[in-house]
C-alpha positions as CSV (number, residue, x, y, z in Angstrom):
1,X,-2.4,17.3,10.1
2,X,-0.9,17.4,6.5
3,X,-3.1,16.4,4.2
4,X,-2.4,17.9,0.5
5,X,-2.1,17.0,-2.8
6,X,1.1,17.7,-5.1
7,X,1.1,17.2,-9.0
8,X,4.4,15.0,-9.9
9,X,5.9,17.6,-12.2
10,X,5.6,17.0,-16.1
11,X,2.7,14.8,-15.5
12,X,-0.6,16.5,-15.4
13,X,-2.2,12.9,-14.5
14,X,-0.4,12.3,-11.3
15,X,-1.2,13.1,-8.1
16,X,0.8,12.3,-4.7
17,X,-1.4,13.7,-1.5
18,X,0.8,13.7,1.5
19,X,-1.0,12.5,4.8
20,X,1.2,13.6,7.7
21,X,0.9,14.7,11.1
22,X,2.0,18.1,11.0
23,X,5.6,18.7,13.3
24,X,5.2,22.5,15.0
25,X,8.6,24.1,15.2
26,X,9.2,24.3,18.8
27,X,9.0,20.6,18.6
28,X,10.7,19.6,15.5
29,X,14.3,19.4,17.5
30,X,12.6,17.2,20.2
31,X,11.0,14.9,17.8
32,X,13.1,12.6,15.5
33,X,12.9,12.2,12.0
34,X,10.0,9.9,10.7
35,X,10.3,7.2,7.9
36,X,8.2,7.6,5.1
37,X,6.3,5.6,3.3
38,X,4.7,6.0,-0.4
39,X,1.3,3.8,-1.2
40,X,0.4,2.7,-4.4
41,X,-3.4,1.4,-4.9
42,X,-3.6,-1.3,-7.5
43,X,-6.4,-1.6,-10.5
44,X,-4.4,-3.6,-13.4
45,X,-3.4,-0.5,-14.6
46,X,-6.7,0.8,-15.3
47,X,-7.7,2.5,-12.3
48,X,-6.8,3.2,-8.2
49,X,-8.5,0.4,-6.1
50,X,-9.7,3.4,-2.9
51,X,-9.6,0.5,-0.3
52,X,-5.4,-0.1,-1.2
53,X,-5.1,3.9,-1.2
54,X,-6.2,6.0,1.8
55,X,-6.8,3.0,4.1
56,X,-3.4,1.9,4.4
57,X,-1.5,5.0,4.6
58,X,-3.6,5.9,7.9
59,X,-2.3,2.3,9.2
60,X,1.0,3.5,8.2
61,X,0.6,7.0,9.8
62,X,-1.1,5.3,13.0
63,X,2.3,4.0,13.4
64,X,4.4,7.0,13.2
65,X,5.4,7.3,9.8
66,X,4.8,9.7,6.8
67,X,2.6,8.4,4.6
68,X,2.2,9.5,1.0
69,X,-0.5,8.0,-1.7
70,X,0.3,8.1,-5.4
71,X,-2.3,8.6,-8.4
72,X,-0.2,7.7,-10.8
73,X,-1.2,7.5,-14.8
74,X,-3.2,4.4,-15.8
75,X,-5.3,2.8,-19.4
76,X,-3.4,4.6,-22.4
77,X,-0.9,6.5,-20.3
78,X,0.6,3.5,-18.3
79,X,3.0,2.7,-21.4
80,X,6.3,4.1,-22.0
81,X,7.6,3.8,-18.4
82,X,5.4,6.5,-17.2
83,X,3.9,5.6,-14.0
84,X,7.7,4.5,-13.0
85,X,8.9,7.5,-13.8
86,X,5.9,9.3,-11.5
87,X,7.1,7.4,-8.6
88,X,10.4,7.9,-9.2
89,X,9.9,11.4,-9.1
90,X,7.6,11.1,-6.1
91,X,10.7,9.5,-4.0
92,X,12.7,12.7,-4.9
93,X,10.3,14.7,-4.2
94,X,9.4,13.6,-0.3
95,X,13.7,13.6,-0.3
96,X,13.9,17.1,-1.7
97,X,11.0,17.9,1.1
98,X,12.3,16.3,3.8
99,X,12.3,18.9,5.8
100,X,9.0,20.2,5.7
101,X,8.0,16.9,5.9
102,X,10.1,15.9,9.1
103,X,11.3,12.6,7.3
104,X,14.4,10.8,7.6
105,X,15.4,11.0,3.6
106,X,17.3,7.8,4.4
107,X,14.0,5.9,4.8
108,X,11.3,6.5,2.3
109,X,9.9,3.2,1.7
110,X,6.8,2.4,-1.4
111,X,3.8,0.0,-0.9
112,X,2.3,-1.4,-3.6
113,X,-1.1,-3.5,-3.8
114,X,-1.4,-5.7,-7.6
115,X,-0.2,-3.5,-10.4
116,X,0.6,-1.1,-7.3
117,X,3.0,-3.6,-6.0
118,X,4.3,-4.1,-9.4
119,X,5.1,-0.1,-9.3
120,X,6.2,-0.4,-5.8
121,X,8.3,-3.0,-7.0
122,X,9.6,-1.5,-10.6
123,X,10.9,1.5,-8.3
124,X,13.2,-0.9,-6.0
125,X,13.9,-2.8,-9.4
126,X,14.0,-0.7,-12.5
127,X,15.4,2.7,-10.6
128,X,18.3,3.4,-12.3
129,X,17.3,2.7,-16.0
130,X,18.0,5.0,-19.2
131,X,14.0,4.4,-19.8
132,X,13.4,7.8,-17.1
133,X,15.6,9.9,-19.1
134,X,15.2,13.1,-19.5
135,X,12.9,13.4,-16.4
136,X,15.5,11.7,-14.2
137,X,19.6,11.5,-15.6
138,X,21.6,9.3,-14.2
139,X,23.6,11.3,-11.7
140,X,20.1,12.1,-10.2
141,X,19.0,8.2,-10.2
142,X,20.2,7.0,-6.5
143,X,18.1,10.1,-5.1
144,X,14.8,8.3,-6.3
145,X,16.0,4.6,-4.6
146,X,13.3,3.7,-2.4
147,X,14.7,2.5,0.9
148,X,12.9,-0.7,1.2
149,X,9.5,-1.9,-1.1
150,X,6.6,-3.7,0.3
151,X,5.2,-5.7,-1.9
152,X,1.4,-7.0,-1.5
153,X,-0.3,-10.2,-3.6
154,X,2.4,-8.1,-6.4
155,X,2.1,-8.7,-10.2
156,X,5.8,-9.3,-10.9
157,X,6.1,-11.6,-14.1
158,X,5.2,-11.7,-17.7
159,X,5.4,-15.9,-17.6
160,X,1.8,-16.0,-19.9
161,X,1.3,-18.9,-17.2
162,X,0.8,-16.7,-14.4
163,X,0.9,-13.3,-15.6
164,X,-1.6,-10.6,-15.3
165,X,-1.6,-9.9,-18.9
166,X,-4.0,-7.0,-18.3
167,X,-1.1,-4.9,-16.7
168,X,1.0,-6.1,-19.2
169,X,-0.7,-5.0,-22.4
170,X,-1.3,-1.5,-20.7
171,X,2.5,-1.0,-19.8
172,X,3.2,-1.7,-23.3
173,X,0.8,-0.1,-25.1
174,X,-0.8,-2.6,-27.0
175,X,-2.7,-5.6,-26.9
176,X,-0.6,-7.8,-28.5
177,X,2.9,-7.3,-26.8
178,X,5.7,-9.3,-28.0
179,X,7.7,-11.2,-25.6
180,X,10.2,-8.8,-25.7
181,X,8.0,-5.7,-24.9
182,X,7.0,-7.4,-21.7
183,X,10.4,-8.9,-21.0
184,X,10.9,-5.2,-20.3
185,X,8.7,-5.0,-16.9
186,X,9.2,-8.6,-15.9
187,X,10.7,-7.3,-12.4
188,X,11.9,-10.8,-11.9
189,X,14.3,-11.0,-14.9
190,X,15.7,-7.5,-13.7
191,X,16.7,-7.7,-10.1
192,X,19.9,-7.3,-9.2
193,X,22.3,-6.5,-6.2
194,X,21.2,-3.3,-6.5
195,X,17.5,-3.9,-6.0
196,X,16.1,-2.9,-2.8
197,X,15.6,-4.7,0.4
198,X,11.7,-6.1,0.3
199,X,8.5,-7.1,2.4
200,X,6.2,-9.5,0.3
201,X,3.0,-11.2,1.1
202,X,0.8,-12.8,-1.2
203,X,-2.3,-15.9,-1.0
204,X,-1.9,-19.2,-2.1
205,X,-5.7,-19.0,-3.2
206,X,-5.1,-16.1,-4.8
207,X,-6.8,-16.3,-8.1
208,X,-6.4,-12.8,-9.5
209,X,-2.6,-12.7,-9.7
210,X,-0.8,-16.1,-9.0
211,X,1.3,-16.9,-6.1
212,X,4.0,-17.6,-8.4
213,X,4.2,-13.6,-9.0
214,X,6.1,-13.1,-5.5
215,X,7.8,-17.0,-5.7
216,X,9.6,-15.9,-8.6
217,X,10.6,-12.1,-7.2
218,X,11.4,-13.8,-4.2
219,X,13.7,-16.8,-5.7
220,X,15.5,-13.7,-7.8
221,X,16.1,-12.0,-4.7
222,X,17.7,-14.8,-3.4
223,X,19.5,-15.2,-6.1
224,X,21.2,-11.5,-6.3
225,X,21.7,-11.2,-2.1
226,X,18.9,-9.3,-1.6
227,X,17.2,-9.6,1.6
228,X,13.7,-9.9,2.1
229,X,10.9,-10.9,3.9
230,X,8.2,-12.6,2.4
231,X,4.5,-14.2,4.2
232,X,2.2,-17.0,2.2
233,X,-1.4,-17.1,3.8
234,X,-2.8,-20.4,2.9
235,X,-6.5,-18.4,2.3
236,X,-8.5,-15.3,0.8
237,X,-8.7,-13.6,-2.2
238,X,-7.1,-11.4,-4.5
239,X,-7.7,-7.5,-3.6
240,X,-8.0,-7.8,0.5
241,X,-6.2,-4.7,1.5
242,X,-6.3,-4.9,5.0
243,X,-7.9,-8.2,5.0
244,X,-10.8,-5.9,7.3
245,X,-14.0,-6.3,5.1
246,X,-13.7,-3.4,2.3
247,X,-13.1,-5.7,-0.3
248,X,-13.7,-9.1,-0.1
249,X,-14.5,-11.4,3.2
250,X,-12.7,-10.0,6.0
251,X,-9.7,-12.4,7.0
252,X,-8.3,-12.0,10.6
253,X,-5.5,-14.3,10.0
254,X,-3.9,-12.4,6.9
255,X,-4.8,-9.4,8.6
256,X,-1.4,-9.6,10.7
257,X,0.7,-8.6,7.2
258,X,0.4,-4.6,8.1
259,X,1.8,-5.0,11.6
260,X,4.5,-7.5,10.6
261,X,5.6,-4.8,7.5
262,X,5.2,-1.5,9.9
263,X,8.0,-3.6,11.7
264,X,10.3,-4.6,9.3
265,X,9.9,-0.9,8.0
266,X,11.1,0.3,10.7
267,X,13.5,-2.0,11.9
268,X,15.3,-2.2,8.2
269,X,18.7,-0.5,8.6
């Protein structure tokens, strides 16, 4: 087993722990290449939710993939398009490690949980904007394009009618953004053909970040030719992870979204 922690490079306050089964090299030509997959916790951009973290990249790595979690910077240093940039770099880096990781670079999916998914999400959305420079220049930009994004109960929009302004205020860096400043990380007014391919699932009880979060990514999607796949559970609450128990009630029904995204994750071409 793999289990180590790599600092993304120029940012001292992010962390991506790789949590692989470790590929011997008399078997690494009888074995093919895995998929990867990149986690993001969510915590409004304040903090890593542990039960969104760990958790779900074990469900991932049950399943044969490479699983990846990423710490990325949150409070004060969420603004200026840092924790995008971190998981940009992140996707170049399991590329650029491939190898060592035995991973497909062709399939190197991110997960996302709340603000996570929003991350997840600004990585399938936001990949190739001048915002990364100098840490990424463009000829380097397609290299950090996840695969696929799997978005879960998401924050997407800056709509002050169903926003989580929380996330908002820290991506900006202030707590009075103008409607310009979040227009900026309102994934929904920024998807284009481009985007990539996504898994979504959300609550219509959800009362922490509104259903209308993954409505309106999903109704952009549609509208650039994007394909997706998206699941609305009529019950449970914001933050269920796995739907298991570790946060919140446990919820057997929802608890079917991890084995309907391990397929379309590996069934996306």
């Amino acid at each position: 087993m793999i289990c180590q922690s790599y600092q993304i490079p120029c940012f001292e306050d992010a962390t991506l722990t790789a949590i692989c089964e470790d590929v011997t090299d008399d078997t690494r030509t009888k074995r093919p290449l895995r998929r990867a997959v990149i986690v993001c916790p969510g915590g409004a951009y304040h903090g890593h939710a542990s039960h969104e973290g760990d958790p779900i990249a074990f469900r991932f790595l049950g399943a044969g993939f490479a699983t990846f979690v990423l710490r990325y910077s949150v409070k004060e240093r969420a603004a200026d398009f840092r924790p995008l940039t971190e998981i940009l770099l992140a996707i170049r880096f399991v590329r650029e490690h491939a190898a060592e990781f035995h991973v497909d670079p062709d399939y190197v999916f991110t997960c996302g949980f709340s603000a996570g998914g929003h991350l997840a999400g600004s990585a399938g959305v936001l990949w190739n904007t001048p915002e990364v420079e100098p840490y990424i220049p463009q000829h380097e930009r397609a290299l950090c394009r996840p695969t696929g994004m799997i978005l879960c109960y998401p924050v997407i929009t800056a709509d002050k009618a169903f926003g989580h302004m929380g996330s908002f205020k820290r991506l900006c860096g202030s707590d009075t953004p103008t409607d310009a400043q979040m227009a900026r990380f309102s994934l929904e007014k920024h998807v284009t053909k481009d985007t990539s391919p996504a898994f979504l699932w959300h609550t219509f009880a959800d009362t922490g970040v509104h259903v209308n979060n993954t409505l309106f990514m999903a109704d952009a999607l549609t509208k650039a030719g994007v394909p997706f796949e998206a699941h609305i559970f009529p019950t449970g609450q914001h933050g269920l992870g796995l739907c298991d128990g570790a946060y919140g009630a446990p919820n057997a029904h929802n608890a079917c979204w991890i084995d309907l995204a391990i397929t379309w994750a590996k069934n996306l071409a």
